[in-house]
C-alpha angles and dihedrals in degrees: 000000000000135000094221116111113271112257109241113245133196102275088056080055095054088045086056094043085054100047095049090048097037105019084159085068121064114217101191092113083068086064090067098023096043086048095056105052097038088058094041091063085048086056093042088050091050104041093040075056099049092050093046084064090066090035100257146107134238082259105041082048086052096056094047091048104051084045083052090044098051091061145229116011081031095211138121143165121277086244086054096042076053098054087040107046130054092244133102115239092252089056101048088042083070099034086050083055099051091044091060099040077066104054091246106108126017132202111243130188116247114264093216104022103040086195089065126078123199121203109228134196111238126214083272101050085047103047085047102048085040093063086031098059094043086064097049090055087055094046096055098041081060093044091050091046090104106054107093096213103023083175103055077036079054091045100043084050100051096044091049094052085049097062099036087080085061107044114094111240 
């Protein structure tokens, strides 16, 4: 990190703004939340980016990659893609269709209970989020470089999503 004095950046000019207009209301918090949110559409922006490469979406990626994550055979039930993915049940009902449409997950019958399907990955969709993934891994570690401690970053982060649940609104 350098010693030279931090640029201001927008957000530090719609803190001003609001200083000099509401100087009874302190806008601080827009430093972190602003910020946030600023830097979560740049990520957005990259990592949509980075998946497009191997032809799929943040959510399509999501799907192949909780199916990749729960092991040999790498398959679950759509309730359970559901609990494990950041996606409602109406959106990974269309994203599990595009996936097979593309030869890249397959519906499969329960082997103990013949009423349930499980989505599984094939050979393709393993061979693919299995490349994808290795270079989002690469990407981020390129997008966090910049953070001196990524870990207390980690820690701050985690503490923080643990108490918004609990904030009113």
């Amino acid at each position: 990190m350098s010693d030279s004095p931090r640029e201001p950046d927008q957000v530090d000019a719609i803190m001003a703004a609001w200083r000099r207009e509401r100087p009874d209301v302190d806008p601080s918090p827009q430093g972190v939340i602003g910020r946030l949110h600023r830097i979560a559409l740049l990520l957005d922006g990259h990592l949509d980016a980075n998946f497009a490469r191997f032809g799929l979406s943040q959510g399509e990626f999501d799907v192949l990659a909780t199916l990749r994550r729960s092991g040999a055979p790498y398959e679950r039930t759509a309730g359970e893609l559901a609990d494990h993915t950041m996606i409602t049940t109406g959106g990974l009902s269309k994203r599990v269709d595009r996936l097979e449409a593309r030869g890249l997950i397959e519906r499969t019958v329960d082997a103990i209970d013949t009423r349930r399907r499980n989505i599984r990955l094939t050979a393709q969709g393993l061979a693919l989020v299995d490349e994808a993934y290795a270079a989002h891994m690469g990407l981020e570690l390129e997008l966090i470089k910049h953070i001196p401690d990524p870990e207390a970053l980690a820690a701050a982060l985690r503490t923080w999503g643990s108490a918004l649940p609990n904030i009113d609104s």
